[in-house]
MIDOSE-1310 file (N, C-alpha, C; in nm, 2 decimals, decimal comma, always signed):
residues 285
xxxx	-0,24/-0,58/+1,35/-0,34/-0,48/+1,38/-0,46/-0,48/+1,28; -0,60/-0,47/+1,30/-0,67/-0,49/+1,27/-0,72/-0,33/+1,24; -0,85/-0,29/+1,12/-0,87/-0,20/+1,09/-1,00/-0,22/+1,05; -1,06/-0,13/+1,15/-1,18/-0,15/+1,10/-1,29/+0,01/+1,10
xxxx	-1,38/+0,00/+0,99/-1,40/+0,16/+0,95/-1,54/+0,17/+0,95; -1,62/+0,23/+1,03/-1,77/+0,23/+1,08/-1,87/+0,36/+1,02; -1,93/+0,36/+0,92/-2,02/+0,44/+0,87/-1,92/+0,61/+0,83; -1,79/+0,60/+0,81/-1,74/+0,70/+0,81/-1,72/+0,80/+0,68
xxxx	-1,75/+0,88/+0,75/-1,74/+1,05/+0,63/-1,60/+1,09/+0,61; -1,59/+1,21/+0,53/-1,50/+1,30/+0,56/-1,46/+1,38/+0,46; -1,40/+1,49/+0,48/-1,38/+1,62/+0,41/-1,22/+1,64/+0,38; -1,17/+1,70/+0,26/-1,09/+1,75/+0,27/-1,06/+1,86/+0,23
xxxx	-0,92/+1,92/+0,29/-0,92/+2,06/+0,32/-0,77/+2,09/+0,31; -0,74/+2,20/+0,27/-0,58/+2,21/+0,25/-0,60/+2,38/+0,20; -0,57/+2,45/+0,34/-0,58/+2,63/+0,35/-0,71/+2,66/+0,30; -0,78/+2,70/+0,22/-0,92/+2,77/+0,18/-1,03/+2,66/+0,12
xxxx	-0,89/+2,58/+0,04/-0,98/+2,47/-0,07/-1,02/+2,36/+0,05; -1,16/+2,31/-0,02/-1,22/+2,22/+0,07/-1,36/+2,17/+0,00; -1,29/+2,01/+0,02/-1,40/+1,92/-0,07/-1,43/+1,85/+0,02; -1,62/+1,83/+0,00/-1,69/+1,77/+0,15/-1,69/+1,63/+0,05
xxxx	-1,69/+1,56/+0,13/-1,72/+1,43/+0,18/-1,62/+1,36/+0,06; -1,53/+1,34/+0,06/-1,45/+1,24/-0,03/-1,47/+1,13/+0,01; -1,49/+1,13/+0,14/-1,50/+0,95/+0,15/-1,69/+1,01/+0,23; -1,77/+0,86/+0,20/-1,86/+0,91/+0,22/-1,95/+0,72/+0,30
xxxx	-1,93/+0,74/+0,45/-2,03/+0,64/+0,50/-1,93/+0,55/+0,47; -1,85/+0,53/+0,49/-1,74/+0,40/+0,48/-1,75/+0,29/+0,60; -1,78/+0,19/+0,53/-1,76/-0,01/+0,68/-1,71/-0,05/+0,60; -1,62/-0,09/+0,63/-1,52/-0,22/+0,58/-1,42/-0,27/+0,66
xxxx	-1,38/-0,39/+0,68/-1,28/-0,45/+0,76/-1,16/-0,52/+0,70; -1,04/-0,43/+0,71/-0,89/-0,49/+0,71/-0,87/-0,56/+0,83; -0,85/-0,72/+0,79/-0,80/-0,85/+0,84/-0,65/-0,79/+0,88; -0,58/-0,83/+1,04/-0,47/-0,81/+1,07/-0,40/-0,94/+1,02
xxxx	-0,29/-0,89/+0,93/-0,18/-0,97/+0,85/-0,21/-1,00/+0,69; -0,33/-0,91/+0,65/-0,38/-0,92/+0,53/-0,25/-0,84/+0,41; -0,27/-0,86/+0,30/-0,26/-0,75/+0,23/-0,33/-0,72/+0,13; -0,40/-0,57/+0,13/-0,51/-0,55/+0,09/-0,48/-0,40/-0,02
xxxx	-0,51/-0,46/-0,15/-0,55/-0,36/-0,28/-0,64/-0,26/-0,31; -0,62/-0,12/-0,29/-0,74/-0,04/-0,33/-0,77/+0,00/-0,46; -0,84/+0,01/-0,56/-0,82/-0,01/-0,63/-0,99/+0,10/-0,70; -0,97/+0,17/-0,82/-1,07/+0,27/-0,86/-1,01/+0,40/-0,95
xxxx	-1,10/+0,46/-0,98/-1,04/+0,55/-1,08/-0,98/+0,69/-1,01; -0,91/+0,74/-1,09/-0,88/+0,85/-1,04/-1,03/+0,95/-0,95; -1,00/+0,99/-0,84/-1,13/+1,08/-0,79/-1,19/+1,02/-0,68; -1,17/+0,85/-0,70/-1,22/+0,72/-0,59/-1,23/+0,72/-0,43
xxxx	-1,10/+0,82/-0,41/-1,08/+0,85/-0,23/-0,97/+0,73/-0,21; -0,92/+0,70/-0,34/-0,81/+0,61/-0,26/-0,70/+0,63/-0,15; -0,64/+0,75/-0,23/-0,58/+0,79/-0,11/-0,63/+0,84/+0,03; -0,73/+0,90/+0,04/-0,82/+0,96/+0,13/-0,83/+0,85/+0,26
xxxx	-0,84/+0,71/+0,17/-0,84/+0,62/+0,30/-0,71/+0,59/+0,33; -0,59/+0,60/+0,28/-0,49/+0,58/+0,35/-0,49/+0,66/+0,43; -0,50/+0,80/+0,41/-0,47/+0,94/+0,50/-0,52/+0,90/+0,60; -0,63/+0,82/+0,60/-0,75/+0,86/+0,71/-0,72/+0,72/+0,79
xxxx	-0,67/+0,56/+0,77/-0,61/+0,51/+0,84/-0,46/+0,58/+0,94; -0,40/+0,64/+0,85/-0,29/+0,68/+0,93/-0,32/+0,84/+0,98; -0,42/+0,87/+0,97/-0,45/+0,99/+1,13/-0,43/+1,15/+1,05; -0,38/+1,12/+0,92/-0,39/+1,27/+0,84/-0,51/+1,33/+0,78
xxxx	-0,59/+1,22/+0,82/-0,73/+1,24/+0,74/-0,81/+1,25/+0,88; -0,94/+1,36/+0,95/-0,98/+1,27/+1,05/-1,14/+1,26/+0,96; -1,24/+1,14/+1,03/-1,37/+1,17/+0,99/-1,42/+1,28/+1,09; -1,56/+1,32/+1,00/-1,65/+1,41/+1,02/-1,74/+1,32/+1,06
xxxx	-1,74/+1,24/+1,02/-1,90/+1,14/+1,13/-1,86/+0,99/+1,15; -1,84/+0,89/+1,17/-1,81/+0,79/+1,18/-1,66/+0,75/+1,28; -1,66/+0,63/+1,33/-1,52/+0,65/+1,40/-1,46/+0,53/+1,26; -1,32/+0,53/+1,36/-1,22/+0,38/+1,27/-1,16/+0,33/+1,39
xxxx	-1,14/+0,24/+1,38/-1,04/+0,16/+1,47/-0,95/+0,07/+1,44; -0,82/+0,12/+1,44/-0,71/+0,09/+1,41/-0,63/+0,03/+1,53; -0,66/-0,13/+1,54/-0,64/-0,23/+1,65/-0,70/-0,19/+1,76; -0,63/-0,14/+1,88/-0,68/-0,08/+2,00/-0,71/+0,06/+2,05
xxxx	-0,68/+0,15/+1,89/-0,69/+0,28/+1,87/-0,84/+0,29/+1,84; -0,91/+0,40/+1,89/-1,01/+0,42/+1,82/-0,97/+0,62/+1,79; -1,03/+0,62/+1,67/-1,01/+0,74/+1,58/-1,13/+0,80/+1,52; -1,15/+0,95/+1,58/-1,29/+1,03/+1,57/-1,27/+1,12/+1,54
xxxx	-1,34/+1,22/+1,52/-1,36/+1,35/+1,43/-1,26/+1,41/+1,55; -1,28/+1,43/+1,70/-1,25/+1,49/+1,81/-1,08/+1,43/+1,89; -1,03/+1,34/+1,86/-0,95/+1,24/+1,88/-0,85/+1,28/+1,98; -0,79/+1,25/+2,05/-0,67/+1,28/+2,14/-0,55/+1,32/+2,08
xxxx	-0,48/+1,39/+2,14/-0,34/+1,40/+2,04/-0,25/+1,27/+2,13; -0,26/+1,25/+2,21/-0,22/+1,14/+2,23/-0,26/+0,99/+2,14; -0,32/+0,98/+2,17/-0,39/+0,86/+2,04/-0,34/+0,86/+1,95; -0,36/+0,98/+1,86/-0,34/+1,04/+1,73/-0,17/+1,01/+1,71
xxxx	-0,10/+0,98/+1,83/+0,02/+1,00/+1,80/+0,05/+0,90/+1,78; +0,00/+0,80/+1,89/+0,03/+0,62/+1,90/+0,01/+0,57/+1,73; -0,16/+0,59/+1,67/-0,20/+0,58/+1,57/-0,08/+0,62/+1,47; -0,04/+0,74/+1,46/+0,09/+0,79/+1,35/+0,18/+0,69/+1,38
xxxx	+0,18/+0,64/+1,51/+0,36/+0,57/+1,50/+0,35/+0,39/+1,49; +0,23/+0,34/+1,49/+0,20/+0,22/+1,42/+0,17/+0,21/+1,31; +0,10/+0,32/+1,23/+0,10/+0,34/+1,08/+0,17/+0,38/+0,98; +0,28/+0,36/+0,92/+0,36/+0,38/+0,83/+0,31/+0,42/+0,71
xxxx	+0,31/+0,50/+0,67/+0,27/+0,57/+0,56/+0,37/+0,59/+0,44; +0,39/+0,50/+0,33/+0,46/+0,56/+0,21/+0,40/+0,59/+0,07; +0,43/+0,77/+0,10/+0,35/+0,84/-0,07/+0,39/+0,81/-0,14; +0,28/+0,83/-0,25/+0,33/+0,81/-0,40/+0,45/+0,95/-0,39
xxxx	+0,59/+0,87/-0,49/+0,71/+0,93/-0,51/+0,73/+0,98/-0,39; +0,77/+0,89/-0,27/+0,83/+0,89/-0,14/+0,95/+1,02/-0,13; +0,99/+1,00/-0,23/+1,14/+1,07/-0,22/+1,13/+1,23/-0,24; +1,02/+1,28/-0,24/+0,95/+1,44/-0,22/+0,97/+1,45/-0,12
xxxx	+0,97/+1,38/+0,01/+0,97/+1,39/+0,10/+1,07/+1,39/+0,17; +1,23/+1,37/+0,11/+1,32/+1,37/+0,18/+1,34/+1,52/+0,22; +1,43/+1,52/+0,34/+1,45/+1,66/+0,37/+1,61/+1,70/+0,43; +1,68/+1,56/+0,49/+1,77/+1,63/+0,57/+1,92/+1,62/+0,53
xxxx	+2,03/+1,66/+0,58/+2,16/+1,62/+0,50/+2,24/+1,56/+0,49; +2,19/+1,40/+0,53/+2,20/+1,31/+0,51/+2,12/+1,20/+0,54; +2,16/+1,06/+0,48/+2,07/+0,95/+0,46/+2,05/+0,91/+0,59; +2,15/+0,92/+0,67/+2,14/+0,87/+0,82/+2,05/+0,96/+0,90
xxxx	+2,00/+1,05/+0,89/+1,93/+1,18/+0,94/+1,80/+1,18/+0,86; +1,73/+1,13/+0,74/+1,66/+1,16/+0,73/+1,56/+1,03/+0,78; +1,66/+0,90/+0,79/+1,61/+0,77/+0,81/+1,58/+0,77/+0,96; +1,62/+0,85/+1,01/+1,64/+0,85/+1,20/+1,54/+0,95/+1,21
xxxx	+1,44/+1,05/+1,15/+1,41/+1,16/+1,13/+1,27/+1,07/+1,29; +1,19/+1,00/+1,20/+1,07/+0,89/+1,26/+1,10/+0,91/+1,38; +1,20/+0,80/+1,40/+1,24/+0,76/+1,54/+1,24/+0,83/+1,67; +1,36/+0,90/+1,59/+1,36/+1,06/+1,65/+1,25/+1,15/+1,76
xxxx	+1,15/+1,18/+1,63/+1,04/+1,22/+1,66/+0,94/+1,15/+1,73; +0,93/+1,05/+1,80/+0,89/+0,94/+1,83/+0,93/+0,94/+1,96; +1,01/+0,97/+2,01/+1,12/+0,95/+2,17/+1,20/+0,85/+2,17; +1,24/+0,81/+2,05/+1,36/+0,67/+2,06/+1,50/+0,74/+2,18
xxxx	+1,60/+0,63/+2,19/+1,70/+0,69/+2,24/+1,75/+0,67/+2,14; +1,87/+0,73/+2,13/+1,97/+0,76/+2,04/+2,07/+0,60/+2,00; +2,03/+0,51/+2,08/+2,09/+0,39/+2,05/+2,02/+0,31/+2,00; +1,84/+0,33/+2,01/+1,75/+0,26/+1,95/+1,75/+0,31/+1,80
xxxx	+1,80/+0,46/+1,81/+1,78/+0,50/+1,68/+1,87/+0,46/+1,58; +1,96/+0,45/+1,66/+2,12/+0,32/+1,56/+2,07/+0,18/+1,49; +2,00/+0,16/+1,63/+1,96/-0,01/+1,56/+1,84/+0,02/+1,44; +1,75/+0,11/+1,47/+1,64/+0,12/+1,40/+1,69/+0,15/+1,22
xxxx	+1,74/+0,23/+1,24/+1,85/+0,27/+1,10/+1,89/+0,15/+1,05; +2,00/+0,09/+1,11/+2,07/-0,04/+1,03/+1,94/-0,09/+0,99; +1,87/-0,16/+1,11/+1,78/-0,25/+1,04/+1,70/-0,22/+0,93; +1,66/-0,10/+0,94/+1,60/-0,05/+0,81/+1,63/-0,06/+0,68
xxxx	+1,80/+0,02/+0,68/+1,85/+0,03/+0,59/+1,91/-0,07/+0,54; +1,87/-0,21/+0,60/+1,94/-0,37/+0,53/+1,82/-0,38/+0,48; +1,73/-0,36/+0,56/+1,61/-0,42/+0,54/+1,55/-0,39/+0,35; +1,59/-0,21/+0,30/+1,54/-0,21/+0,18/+1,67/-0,17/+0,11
xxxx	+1,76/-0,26/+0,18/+1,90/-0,26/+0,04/+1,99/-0,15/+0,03; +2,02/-0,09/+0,17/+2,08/+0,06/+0,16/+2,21/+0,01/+0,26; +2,32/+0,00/+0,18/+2,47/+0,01/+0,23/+2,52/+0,10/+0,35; +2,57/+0,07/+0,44/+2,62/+0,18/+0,53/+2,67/+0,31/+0,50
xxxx	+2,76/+0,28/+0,38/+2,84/+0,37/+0,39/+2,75/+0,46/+0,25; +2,65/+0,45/+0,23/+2,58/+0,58/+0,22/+2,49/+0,68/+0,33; +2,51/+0,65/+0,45/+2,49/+0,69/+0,59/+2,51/+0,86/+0,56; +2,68/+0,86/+0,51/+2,69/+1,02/+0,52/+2,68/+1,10/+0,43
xxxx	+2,59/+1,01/+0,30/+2,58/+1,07/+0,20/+2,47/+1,19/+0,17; +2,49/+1,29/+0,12/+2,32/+1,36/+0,13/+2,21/+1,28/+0,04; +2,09/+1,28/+0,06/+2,02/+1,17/-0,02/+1,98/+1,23/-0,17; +2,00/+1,36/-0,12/+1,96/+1,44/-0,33/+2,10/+1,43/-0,40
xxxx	+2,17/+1,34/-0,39/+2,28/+1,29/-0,45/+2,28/+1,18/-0,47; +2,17/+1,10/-0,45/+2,14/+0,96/-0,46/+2,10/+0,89/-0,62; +2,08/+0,79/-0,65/+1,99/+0,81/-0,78/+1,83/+0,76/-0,70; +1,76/+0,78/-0,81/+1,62/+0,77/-0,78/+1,60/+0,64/-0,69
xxxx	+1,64/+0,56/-0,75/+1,57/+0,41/-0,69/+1,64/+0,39/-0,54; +1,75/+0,45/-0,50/+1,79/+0,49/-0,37/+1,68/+0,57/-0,32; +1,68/+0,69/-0,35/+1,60/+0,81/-0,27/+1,45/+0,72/-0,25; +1,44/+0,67/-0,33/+1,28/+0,57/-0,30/+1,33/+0,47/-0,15
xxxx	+1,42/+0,39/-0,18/+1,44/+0,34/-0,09/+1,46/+0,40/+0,03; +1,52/+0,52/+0,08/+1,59/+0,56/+0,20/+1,45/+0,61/+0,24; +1,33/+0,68/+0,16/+1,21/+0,75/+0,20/+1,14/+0,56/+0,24; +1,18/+0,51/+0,21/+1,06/+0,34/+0,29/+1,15/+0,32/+0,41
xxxx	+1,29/+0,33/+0,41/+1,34/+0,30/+0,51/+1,35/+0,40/+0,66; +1,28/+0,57/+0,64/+1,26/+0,63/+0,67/+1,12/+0,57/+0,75; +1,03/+0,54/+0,71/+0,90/+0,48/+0,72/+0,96/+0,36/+0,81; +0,99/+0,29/+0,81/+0,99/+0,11/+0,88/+1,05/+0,16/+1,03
xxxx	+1,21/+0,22/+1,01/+1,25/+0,29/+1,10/+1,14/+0,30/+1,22; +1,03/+0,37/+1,20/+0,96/+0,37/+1,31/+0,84/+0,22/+1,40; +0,94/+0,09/+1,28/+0,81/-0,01/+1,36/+0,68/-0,01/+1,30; +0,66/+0,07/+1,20/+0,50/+0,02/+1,22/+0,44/-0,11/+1,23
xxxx	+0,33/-0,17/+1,24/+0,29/-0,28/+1,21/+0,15/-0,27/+1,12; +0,14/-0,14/+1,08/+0,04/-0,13/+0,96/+0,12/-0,08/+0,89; +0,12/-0,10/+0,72/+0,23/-0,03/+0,64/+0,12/+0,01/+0,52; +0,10/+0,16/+0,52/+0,01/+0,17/+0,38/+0,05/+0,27/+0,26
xxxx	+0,06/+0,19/+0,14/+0,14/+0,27/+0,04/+0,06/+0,30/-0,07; +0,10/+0,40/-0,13/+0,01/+0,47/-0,20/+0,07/+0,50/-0,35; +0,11/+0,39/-0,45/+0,15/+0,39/-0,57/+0,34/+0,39/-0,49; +0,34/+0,27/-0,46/+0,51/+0,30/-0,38/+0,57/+0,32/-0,53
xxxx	+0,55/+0,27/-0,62/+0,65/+0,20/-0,73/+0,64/+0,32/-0,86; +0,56/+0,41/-0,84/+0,52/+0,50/-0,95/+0,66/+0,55/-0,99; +0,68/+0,55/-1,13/+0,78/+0,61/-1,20/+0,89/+0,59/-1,21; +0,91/+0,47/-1,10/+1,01/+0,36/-1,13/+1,02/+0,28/-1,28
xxxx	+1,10/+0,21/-1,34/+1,11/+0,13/-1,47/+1,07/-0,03/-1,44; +1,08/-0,09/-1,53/+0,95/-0,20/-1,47/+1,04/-0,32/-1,37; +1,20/-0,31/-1,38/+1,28/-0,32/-1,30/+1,29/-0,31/-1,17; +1,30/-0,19/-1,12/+1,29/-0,10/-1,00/+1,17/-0,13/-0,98
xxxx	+1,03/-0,12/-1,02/+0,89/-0,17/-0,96/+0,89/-0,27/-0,91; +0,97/-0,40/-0,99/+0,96/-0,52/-0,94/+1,04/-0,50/-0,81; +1,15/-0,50/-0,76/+1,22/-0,48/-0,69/+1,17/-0,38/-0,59; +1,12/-0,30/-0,59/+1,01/-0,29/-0,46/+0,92/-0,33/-0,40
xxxx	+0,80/-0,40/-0,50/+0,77/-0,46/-0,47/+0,82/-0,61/-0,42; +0,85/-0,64/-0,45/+0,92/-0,77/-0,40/+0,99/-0,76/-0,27; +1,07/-0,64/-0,26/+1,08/-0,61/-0,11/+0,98/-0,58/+0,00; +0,90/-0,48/-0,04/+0,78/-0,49/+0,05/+0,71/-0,65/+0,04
xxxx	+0,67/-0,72/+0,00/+0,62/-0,80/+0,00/+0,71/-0,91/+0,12; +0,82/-0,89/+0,09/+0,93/-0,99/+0,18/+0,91/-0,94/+0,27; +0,88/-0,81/+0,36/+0,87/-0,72/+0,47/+0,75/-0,78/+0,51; +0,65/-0,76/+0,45/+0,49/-0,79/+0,46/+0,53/-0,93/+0,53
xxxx	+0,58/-1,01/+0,49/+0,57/-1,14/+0,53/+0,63/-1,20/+0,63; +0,79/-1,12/+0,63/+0,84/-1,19/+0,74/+0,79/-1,10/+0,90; +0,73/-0,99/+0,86/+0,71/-0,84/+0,97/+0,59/-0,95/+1,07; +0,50/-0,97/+0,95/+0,35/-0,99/+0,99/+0,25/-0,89/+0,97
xxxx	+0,29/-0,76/+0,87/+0,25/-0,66/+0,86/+0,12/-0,66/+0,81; +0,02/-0,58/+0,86/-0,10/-0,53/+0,75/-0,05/-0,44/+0,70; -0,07/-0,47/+0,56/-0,01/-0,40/+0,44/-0,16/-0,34/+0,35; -0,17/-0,20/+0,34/-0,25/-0,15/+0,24/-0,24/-0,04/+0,17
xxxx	-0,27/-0,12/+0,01/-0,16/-0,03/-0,13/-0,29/+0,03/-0,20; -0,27/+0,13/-0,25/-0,33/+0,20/-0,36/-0,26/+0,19/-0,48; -0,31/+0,15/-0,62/-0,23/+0,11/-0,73/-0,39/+0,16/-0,82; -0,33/+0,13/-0,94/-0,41/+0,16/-1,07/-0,39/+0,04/-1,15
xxxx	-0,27/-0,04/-1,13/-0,25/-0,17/-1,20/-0,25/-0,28/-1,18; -0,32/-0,35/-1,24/-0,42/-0,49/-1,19/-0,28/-0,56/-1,21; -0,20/-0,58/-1,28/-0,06/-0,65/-1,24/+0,02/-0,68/-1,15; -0,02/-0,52/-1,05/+0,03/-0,54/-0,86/-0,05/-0,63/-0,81
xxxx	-0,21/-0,59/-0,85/-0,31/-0,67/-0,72/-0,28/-0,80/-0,75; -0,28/-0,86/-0,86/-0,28/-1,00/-0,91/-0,12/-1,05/-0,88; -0,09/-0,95/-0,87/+0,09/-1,03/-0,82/+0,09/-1,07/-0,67; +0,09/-0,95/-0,60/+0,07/-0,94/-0,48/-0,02/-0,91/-0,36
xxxx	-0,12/-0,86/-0,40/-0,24/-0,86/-0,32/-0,31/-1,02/-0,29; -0,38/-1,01/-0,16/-0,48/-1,10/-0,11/-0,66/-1,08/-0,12; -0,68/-0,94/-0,11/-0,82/-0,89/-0,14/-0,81/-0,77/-0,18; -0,92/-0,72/-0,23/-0,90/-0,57/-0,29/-1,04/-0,54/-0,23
xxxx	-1,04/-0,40/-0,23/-1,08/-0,25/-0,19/-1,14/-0,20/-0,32; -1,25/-0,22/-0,40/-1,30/-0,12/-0,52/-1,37/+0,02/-0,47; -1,33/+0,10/-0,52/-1,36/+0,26/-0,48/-1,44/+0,29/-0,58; -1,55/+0,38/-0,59/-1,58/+0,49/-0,68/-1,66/+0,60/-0,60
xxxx	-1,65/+0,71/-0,65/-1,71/+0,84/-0,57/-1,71/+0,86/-0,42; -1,56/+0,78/-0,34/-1,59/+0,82/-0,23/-1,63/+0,69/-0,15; -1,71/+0,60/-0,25/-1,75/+0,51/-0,14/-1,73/+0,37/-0,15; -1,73/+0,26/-0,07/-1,68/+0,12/-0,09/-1,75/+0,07/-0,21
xxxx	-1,74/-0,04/-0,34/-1,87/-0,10/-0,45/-1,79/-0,21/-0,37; -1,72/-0,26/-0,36/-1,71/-0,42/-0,31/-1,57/-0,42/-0,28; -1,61/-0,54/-0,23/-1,45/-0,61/-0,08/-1,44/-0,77/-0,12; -1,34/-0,80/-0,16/-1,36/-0,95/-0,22/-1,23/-0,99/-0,23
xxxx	-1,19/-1,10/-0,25/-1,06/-1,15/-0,27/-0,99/-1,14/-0,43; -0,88/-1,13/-0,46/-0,84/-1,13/-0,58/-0,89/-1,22/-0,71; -0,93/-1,34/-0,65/-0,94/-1,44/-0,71/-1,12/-1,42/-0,78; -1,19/-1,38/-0,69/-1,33/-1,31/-0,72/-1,36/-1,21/-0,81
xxxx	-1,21/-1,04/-0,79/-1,26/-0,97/-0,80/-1,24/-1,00/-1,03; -1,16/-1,09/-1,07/-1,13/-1,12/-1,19/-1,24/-1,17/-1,25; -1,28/-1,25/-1,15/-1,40/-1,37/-1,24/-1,55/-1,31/-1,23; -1,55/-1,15/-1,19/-1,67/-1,04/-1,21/-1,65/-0,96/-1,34
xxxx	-1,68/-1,03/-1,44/-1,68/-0,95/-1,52/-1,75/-0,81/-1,57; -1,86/-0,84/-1,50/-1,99/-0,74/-1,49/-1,92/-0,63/-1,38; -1,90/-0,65/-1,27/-1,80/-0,55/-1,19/-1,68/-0,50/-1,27; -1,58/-0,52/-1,32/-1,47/-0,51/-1,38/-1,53/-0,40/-1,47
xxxx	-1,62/-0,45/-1,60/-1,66/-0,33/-1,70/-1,76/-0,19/-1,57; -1,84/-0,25/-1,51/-1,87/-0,10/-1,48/-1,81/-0,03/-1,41; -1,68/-0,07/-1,34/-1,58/+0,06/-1,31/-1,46/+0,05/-1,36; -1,50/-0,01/-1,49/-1,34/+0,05/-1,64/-1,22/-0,04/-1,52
xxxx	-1,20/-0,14/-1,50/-1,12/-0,22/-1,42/-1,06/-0,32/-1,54; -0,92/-0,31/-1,52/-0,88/-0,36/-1,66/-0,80/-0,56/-1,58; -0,81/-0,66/-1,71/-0,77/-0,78/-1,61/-0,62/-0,74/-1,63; -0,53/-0,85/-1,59/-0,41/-0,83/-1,57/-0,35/-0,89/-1,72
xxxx	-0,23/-0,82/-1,72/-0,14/-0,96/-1,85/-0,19/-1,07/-1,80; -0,15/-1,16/-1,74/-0,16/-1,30/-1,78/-0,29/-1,34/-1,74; -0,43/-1,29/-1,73/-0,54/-1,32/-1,73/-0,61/-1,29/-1,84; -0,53/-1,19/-1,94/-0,59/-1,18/-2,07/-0,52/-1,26/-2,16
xxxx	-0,39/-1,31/-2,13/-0,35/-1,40/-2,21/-0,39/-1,55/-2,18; -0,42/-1,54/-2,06/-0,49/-1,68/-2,01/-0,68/-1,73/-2,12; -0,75/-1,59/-2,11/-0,87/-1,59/-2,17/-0,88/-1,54/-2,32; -0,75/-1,52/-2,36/-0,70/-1,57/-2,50/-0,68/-1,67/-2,56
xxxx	-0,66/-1,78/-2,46/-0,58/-1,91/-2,48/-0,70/-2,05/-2,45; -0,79/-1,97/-2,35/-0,93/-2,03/-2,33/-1,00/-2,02/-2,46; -1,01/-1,89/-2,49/-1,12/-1,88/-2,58/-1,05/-1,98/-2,73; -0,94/-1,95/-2,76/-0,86/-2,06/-2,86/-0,90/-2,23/-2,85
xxxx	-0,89/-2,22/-2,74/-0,85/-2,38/-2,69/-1,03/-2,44/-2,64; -1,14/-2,33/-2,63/-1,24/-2,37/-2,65/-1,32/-2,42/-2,54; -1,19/-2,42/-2,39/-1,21/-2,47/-2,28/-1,13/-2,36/-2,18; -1,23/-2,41/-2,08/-1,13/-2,30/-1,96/-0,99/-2,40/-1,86
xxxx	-0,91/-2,34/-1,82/-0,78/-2,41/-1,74/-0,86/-2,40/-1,61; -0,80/-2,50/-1,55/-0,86/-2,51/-1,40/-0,76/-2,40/-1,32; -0,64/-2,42/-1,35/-0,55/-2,34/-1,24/-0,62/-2,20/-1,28; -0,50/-2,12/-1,16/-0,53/-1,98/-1,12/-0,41/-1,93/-1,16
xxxx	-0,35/-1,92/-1,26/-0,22/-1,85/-1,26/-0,20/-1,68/-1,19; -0,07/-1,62/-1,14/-0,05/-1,52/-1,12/+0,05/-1,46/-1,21; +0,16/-1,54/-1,27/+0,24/-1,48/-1,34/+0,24/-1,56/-1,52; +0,29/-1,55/-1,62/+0,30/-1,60/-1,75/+0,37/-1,75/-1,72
xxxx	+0,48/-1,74/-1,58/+0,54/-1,84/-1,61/+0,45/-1,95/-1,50; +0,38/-1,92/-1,41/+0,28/-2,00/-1,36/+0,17/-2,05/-1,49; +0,13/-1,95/-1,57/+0,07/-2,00/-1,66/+0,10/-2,09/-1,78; +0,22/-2,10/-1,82/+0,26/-2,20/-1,87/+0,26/-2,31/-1,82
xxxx	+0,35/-2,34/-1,70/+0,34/-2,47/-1,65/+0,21/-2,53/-1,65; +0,12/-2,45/-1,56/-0,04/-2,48/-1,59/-0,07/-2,51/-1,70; -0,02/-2,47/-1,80/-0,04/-2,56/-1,96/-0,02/-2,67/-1,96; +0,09/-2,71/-1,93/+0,21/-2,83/-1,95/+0,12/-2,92/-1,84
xxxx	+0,09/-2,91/-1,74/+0,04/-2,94/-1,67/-0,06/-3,02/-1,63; -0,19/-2,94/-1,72/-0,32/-3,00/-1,78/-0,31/-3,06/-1,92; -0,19/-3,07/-2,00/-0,18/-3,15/-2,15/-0,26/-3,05/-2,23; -0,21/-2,92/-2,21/-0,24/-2,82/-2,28/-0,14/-2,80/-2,42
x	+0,01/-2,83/-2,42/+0,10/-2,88/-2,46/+0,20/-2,95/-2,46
């Protein structure tokens, strides 16, 4: 599924409080099978555009179109619903969101709601729950007896459950140890790939985008500054300083090693140990 976002506004609102225009005149095009980094400072509207891909956000002037959905200030609740049930949505600290009394019930919750039958909602559960590492026989367990890195898991498996084929996450890995981050991500990423998913993350850490991202999304005040591939958005250094964009470990140790060595490396490393070899490689050592 393809996503694509045409001159769009929008407000947010939550009982009395209400801030106009967080997102403000938004075009930009998510590639179907991409995975794509948002990326900006706190205030940016990052989250704003997940909300507003997955139907919790609507615009005030502009449409979006999410594959064969199209999505407007006025929208169908029909639409609105198709749009919610190909969009998978997981919040930062997913596991706020658990609710029911047990792991099997809160994972079936989607489906459920959705009009599965009750046998689809069997299959939909297992596959889920292999899918992000969750044992059967925690099925009858309540999930606030879980440890954290479970309750994260069962709130993604709660999400997949329903099929999306857009998956948009929003700091999945927050507050996890750098362990458990890896290990989410690395799962999502394995999902991303074998699903065929469009995948779109909100992060603050150039570490995710450079590990796992394909293009990033820069935000400030609401509105798009640029759309470019990972590979681009590093070698802008003039973009990077004016919205406080920090490079990643192994691209500061890589232009640590440049600046030493007096010369630049041709490769592109992603991780420390891609960048070694790349050493070894070019008779760097």
């Amino acid at each position: 599924m393809q996503i694509q976002l045409n001159e769009v506004s929008a407000d947010y609102s939550v009982g009395p409080f209400r801030k106009t225009n967080v997102l403000s005149e938004l075009s930009l095009s998510i590639e179907q099978g991409a995975f794509t980094a948002v990326i900006g400072e706190t205030g940016a509207g990052k989250s704003s555009v997940l909300k507003l891909v997955n139907g919790l956000l609507l615009p005030t002037k502009g449409h979006l179109q999410v594959g064969e959905y199209t999505l407007e200030k006025n929208v169908d609740k029909q639409t609105l619903n198709a749009i919610r049930k190909n969009v998978g949505m997981v919040f930062q600290f997913p596991e706020n969101q658990l609710f029911a009394e047990t792991v099997y019930d809160d994972i079936a919750f989607g489906p459920r709601n959705f009009g599965f039958t009750e046998v689809e909602v069997e299959r939909l559960v297992e596959e889920a729950s292999a899918t992000v590492g969750l044992a059967r026989h925690l099925f009858t367990r309540s999930p606030f007896n879980l440890s954290g890195g479970q309750q994260r898991r069962v709130a993604i498996a709660g999400v997949l459950a329903t099929e999306p084929e857009i998956l948009v996450l929003d700091e999945p890995a927050a507050g996890l140890d750098p362990e458990g981050k890896r290990a989410i991500f690395d799962m999502l990423k394995d999902l991303h790939q074998r699903k065929g998913l469009t995948t779109v993350m909100v992060t603050h850490d150039m570490d995710d985008v450079v590990h796992y991202a394909d293009d990033v999304i820069v935000m400030a005040k609401g509105e798009v500054k640029a759309h470019l591939s990972v590979a681009e958005l590093f070698n802008q250094e003039a973009l990077l300083k004016r919205y406080r964009l920090e490079l990643p470990e192994v691209l500061r140790l890589k232009q640590t090693i440049e600046q030493a060595k007096g010369q630049p490396l041709r490769a592109h490393p992603k991780t420390v140990d891609e960048l070694a070899r790349a050493m070894i490689e070019e008779g760097w050592v």
